[in-house]
N, C-alpha and C positions, 0 to 999 in steps of 0.2 A: 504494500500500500504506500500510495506518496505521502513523503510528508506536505503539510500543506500550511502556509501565514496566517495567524491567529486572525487575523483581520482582514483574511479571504474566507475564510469561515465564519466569521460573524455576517460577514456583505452575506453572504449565500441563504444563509439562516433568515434573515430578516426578510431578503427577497424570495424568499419561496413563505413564509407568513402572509405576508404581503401579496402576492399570489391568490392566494387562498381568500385571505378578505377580500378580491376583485372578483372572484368567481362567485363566493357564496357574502349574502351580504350581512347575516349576523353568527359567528360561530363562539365558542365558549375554548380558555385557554386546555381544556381536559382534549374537545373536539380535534383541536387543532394536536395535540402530543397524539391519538391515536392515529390521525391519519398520516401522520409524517415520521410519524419514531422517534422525534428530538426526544431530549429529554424534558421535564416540566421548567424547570430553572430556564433551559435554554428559551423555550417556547414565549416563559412567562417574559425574561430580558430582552427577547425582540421585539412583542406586544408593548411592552413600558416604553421602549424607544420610539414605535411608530407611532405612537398616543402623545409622546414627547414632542416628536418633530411637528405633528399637527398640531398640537396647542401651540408653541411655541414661531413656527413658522406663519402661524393665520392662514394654511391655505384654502386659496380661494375654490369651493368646490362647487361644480358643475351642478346646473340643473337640468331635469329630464333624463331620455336615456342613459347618459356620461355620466349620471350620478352613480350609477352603478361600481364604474372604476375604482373609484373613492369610496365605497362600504366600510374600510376598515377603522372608518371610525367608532365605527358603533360597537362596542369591544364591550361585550361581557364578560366579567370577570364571575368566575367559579373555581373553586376548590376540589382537586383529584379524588375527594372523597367519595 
């Protein structure tokens, strides 16, 4: 196996999160750990970053169809329980 820059793997992690909140438009951080195998920690630290960069950056989100793109804001938090 390669090794691989801790910070090519977080980029990968976030963008396949991210991914996922453009396809489906509300999932839960448990949803998201079974269908992709991260681990929870990981899952939960790309969810709090993409939640980050949208409060913090104001972006501007589409309306109508294209609002779709932009779903991941809508981020339930739930517990692996």
């Amino acid at each position: 196996m390669p090794a691989y820059v801790p910070e090519y793997l977080k980029s990968k992690n976030r963008q396949t999160v991210f991914n996922m909140f453009v396809k489906n438009m509300t999932l839960s951080r448990a949803q998201i750990v079974q269908e992709t195998e991260m681990s929870f920690p990981t899952v939960s630290k790309a969810v709090d970053f993409l939640s980050y960069v949208k409060a913090r950056k104001r972006v501007c989100l589409p309306r109508g169809p294209a609002a779709v793109a932009t779903s991941w804001y809508s981020i339930r938090r739930h517990s692996m329980l």
